[in-house]
DOBAZA-247076 format. One record per residue (C-alpha): residue number from 1; residue in one letter; x, y, z; chain. Coordinates in pm, 1 decimal, always signed. Example, Ala and Ser with C-alpha at 12.3 -4.5 7.8 and 13.67 -1.06 7.14 Angstrom:
2
+-----+------+----------+----------+----------+-------+
|  nr | rest |       xx |       yy |       zz | kette |
+-----+------+----------+----------+----------+-------+
|   1 |    A |  +1230.0 |   -450.0 |   +780.0 |     A |
|   2 |    S |  +1367.0 |   -106.0 |   +714.0 |     A |
+-----+------+----------+----------+----------+-------+
This chain:
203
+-----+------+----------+----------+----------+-------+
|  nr | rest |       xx |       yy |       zz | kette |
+-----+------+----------+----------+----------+-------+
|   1 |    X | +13995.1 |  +8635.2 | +11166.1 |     A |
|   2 |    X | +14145.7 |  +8424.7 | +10915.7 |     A |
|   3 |    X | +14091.3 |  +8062.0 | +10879.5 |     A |
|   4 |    X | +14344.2 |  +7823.2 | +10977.2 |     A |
|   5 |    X | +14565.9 |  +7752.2 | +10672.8 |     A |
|   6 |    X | +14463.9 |  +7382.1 | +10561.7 |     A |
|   7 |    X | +14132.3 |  +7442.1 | +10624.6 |     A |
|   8 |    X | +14158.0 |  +7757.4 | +10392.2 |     A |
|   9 |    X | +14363.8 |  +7535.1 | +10145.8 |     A |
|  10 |    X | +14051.0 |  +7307.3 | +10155.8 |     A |
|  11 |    X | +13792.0 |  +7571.8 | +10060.5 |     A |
|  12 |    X | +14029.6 |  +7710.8 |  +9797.3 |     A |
|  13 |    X | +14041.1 |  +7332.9 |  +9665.3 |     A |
|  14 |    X | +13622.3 |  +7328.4 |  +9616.0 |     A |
|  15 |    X | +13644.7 |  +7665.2 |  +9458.4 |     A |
|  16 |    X | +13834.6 |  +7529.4 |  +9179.0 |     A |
|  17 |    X | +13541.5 |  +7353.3 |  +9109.5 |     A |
|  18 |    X | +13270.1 |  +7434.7 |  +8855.6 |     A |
|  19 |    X | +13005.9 |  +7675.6 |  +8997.7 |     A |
|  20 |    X | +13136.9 |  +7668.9 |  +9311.9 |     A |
|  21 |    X | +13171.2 |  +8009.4 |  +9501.5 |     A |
|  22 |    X | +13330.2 |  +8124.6 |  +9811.8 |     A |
|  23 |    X | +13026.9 |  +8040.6 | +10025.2 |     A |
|  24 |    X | +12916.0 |  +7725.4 |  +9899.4 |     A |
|  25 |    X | +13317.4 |  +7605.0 |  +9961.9 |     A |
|  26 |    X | +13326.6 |  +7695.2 | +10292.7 |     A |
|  27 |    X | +13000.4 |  +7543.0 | +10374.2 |     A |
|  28 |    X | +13124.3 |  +7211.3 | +10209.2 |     A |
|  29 |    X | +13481.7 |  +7197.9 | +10360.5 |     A |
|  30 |    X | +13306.3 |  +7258.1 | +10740.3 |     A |
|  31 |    X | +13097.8 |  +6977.2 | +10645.6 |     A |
|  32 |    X | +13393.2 |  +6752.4 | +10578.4 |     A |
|  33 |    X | +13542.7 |  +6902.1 | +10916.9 |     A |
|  34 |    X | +13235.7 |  +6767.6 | +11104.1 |     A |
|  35 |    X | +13142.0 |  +6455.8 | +10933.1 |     A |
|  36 |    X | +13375.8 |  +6160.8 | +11000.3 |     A |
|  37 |    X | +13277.3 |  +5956.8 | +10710.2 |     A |
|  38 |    X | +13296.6 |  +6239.5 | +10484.4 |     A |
|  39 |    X | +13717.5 |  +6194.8 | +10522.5 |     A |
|  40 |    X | +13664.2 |  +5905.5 | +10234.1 |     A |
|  41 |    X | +13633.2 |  +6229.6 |  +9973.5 |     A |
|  42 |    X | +13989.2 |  +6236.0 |  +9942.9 |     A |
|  43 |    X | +14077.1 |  +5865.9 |  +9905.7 |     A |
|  44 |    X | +13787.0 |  +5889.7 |  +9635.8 |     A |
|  45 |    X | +13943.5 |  +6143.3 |  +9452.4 |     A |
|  46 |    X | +14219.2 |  +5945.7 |  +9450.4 |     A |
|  47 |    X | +14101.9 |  +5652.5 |  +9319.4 |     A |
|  48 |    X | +13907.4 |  +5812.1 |  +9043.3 |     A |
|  49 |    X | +14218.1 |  +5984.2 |  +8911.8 |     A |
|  50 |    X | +14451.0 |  +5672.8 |  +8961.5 |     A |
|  51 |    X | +14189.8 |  +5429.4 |  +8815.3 |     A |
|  52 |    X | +14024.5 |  +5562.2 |  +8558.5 |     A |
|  53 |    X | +14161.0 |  +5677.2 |  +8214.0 |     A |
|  54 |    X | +13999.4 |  +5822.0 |  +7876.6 |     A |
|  55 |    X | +13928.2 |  +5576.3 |  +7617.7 |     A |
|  56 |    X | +14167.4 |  +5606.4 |  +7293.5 |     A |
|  57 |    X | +13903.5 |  +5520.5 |  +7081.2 |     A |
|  58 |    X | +13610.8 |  +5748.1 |  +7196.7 |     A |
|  59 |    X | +13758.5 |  +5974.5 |  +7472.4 |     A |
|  60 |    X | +13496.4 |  +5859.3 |  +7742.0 |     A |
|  61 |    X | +13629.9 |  +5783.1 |  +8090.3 |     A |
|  62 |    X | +13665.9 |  +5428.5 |  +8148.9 |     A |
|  63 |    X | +13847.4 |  +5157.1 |  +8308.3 |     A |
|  64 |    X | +13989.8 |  +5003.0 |  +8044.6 |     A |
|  65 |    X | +14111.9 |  +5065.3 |  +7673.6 |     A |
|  66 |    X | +13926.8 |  +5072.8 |  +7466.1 |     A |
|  67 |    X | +13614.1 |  +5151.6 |  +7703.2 |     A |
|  68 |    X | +13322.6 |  +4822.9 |  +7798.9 |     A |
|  69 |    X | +13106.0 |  +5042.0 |  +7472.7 |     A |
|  70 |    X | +13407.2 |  +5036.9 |  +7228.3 |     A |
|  71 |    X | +13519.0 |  +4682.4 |  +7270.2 |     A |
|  72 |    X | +13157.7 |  +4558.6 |  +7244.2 |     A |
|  73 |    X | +13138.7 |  +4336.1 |  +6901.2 |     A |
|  74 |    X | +12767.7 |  +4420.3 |  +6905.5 |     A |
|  75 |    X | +12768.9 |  +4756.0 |  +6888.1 |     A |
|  76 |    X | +12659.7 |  +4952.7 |  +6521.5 |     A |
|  77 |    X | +12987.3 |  +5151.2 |  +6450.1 |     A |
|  78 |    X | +12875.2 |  +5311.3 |  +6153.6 |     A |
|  79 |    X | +12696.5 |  +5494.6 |  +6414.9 |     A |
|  80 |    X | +12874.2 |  +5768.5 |  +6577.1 |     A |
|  81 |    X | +12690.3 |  +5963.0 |  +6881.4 |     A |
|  82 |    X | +12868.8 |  +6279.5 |  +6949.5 |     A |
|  83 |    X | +12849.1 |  +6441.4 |  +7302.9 |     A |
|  84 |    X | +13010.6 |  +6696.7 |  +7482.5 |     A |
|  85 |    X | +13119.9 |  +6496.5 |  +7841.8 |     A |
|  86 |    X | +13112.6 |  +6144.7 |  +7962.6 |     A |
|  87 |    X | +12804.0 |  +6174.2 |  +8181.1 |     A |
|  88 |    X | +12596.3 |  +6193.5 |  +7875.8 |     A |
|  89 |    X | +12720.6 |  +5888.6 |  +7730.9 |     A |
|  90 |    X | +12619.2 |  +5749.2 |  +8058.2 |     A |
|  91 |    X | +12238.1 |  +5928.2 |  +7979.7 |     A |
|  92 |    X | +12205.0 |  +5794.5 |  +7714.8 |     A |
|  93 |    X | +12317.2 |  +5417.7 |  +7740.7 |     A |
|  94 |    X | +12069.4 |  +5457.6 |  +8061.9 |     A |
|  95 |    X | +11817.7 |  +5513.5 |  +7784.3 |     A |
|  96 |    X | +11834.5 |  +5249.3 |  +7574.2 |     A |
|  97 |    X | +11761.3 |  +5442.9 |  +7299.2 |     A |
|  98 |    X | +12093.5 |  +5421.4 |  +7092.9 |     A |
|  99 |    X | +12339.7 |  +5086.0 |  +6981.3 |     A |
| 100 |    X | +12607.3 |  +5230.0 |  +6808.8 |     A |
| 101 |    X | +12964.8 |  +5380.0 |  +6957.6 |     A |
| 102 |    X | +13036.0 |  +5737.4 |  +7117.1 |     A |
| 103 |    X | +13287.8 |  +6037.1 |  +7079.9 |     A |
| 104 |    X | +13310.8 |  +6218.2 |  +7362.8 |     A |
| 105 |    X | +13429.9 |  +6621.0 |  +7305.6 |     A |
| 106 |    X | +13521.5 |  +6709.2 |  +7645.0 |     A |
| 107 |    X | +13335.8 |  +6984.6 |  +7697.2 |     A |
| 108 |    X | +13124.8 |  +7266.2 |  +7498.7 |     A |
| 109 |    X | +13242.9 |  +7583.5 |  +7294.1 |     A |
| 110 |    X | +13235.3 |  +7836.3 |  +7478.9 |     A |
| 111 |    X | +13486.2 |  +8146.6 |  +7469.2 |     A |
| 112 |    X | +13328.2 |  +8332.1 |  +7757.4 |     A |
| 113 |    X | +13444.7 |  +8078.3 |  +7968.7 |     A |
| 114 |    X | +13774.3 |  +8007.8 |  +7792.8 |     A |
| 115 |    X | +13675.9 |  +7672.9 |  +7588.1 |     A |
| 116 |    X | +13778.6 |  +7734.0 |  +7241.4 |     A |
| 117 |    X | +13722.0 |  +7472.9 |  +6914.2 |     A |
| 118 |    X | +14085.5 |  +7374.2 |  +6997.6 |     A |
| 119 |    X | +14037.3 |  +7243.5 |  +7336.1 |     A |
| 120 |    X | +13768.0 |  +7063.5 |  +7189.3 |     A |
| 121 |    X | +13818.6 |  +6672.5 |  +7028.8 |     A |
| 122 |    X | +13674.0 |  +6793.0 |  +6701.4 |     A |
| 123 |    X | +14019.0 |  +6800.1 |  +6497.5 |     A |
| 124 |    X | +14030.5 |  +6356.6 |  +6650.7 |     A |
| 125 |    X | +13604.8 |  +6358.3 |  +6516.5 |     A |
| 126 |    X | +13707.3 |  +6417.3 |  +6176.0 |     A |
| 127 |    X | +13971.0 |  +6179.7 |  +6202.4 |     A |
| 128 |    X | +13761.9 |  +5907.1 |  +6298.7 |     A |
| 129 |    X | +13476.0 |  +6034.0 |  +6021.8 |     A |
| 130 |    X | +13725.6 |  +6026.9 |  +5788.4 |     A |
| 131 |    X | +13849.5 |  +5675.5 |  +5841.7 |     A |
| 132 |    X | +13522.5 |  +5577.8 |  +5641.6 |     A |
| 133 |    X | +13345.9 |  +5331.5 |  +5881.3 |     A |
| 134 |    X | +13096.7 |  +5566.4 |  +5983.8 |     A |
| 135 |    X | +12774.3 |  +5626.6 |  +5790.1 |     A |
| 136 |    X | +12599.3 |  +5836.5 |  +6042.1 |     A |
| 137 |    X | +12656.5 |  +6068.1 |  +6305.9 |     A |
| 138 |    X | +12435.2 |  +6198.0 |  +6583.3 |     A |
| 139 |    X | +12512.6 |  +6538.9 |  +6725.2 |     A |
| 140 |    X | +12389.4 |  +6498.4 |  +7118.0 |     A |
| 141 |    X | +12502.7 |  +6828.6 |  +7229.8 |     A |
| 142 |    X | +12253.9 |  +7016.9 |  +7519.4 |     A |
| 143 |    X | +12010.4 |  +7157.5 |  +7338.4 |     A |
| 144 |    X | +12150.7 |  +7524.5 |  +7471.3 |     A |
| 145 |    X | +12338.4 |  +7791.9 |  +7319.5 |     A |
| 146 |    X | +12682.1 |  +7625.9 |  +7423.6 |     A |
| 147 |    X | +12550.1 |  +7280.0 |  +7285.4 |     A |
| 148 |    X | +12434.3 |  +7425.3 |  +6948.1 |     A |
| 149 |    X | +12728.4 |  +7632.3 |  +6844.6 |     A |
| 150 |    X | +12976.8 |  +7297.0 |  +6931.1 |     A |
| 151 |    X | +12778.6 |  +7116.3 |  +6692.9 |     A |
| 152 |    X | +12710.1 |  +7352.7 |  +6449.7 |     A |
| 153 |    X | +13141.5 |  +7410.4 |  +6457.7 |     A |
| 154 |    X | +13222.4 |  +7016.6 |  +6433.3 |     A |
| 155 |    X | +12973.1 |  +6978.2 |  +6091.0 |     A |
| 156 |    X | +13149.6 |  +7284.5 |  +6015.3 |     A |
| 157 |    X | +13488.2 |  +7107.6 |  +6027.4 |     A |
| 158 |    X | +13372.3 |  +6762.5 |  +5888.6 |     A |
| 159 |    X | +13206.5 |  +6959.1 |  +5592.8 |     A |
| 160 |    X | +13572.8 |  +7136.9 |  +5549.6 |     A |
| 161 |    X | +13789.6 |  +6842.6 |  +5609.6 |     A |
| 162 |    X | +13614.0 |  +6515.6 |  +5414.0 |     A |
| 163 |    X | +13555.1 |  +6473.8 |  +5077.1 |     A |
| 164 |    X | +13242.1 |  +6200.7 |  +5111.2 |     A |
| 165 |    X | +13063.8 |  +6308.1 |  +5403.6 |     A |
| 166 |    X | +12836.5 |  +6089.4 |  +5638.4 |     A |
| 167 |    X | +12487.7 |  +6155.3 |  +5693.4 |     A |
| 168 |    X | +12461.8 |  +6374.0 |  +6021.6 |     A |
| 169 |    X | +12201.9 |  +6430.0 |  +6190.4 |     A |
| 170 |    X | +12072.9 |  +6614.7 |  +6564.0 |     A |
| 171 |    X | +11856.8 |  +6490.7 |  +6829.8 |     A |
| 172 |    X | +11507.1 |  +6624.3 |  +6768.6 |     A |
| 173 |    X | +11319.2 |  +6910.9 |  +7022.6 |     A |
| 174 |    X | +11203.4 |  +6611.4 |  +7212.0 |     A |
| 175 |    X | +11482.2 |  +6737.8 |  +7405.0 |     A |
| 176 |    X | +11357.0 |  +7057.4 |  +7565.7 |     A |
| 177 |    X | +11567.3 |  +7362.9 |  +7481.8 |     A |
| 178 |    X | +11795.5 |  +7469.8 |  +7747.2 |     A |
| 179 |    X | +11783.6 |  +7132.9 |  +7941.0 |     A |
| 180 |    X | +12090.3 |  +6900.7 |  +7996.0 |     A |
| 181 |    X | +12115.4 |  +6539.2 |  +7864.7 |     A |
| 182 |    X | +12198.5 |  +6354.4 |  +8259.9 |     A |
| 183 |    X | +11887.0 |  +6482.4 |  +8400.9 |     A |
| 184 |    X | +11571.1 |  +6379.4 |  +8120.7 |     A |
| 185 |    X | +11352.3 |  +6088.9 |  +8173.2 |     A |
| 186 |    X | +11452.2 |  +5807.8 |  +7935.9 |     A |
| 187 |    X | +11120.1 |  +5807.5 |  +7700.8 |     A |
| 188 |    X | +11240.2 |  +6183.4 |  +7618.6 |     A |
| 189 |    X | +11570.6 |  +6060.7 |  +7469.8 |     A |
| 190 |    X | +11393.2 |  +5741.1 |  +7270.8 |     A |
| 191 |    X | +11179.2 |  +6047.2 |  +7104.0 |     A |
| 192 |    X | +11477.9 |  +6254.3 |  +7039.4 |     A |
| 193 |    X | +11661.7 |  +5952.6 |  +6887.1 |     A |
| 194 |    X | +11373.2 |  +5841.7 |  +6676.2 |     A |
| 195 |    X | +11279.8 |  +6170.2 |  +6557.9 |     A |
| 196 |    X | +11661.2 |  +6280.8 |  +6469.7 |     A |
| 197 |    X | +11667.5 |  +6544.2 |  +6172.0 |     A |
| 198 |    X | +11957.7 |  +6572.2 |  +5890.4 |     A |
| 199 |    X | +12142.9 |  +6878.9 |  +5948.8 |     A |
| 200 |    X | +12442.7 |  +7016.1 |  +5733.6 |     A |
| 201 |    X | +12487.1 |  +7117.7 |  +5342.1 |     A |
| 202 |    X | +12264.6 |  +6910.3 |  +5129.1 |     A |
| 203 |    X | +12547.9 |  +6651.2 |  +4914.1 |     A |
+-----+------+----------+----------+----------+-------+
């Protein structure tokens, strides 16, 4: 028997989401169904899309524009951290390990999954590169397949579209291969950060 249509609107809702199957949506939307408080998840969702907004400067979701990191005078903009979502700027900052600004991608290259360099905020990285402010930047891509080929495509394109490049550089294996930025303890990313290596054609 077929569930009853909003409730089947429901679990078709959570399977929109990333890794989220048939099962696992079901067993969330019942959960919803039988826990009062868990009603708030749709005034939450609404909030987060009403309130928040991507920062012009680095793309990271924020409050305000420019973002709390790009309108802080103390902040080292001739260095530029590059990662692929907002939840590893938040890793990161957690860390302490890094004072200068952020450009967020919006996700990782990845064609078996329909992200493309296009959908990517590389074409807006060179921009900003090219502006001349930055001396550095910091690829902070997962150190995965996804994470590697984004970065090795945006040195690509800031090799191809400046004339006087920066010096660019990637976190070092501090940060285990395969792992994902938002979950490693914050000594892990000081090592990374202090152990960065040079990457990209020799000038």
């Amino acid at each position: 028997m077929a569930f009853p249509a909003p409730l089947e609107q429901l679990i078709e809702a959570f399977e929109r989401f990333p890794g989220i199957g048939r099962v696992t949506a079901e067993r969330l939307a019942f959960h919803i169904l039988r826990d009062p408080e868990a009603a708030g998840l749709a005034g939450a969702i609404e909030r987060a899309a009403r309130d928040t907004l991507r920062c012009a400067e680095c793309g990271n979701i924020a409050e305000q524009d420019p973002c709390v990191i790009c309108s802080d005078p103390k902040r080292d903009r001739t260095q530029l951290c590059v990662v692929e979502e907002p939840r590893h700027v938040e890793a990161i900052e957690r860390s302490g390990a890094f004072g200068g600004v952020y450009h967020v991608l919006m996700g990782a290259l990845n064609p078996a999954e329909g992200t493309e360099i296009a959908q990517l905020s590389i074409k807006w990285l060179v921009e900003r590169v090219g502006a001349g402010e930055v001396r550095e930047v910091v690829f902070a891509t997962d150190p995965d397949v996804e994470g590697e080929a984004t970065a090795l495509a945006a040195v690509e394109a800031l090799e191809a579209g400046l004339s006087e490049r920066p010096v660019m550089t990637r976190l070092a294996r501090g940060v285990p291969s395969g792992g994902a930025l938002e979950y490693l303890h914050r000594g892990v990313l000081m090592d990374a950060f202090e152990g960065r290596r040079t990457i990209g054609a020799k000038r």
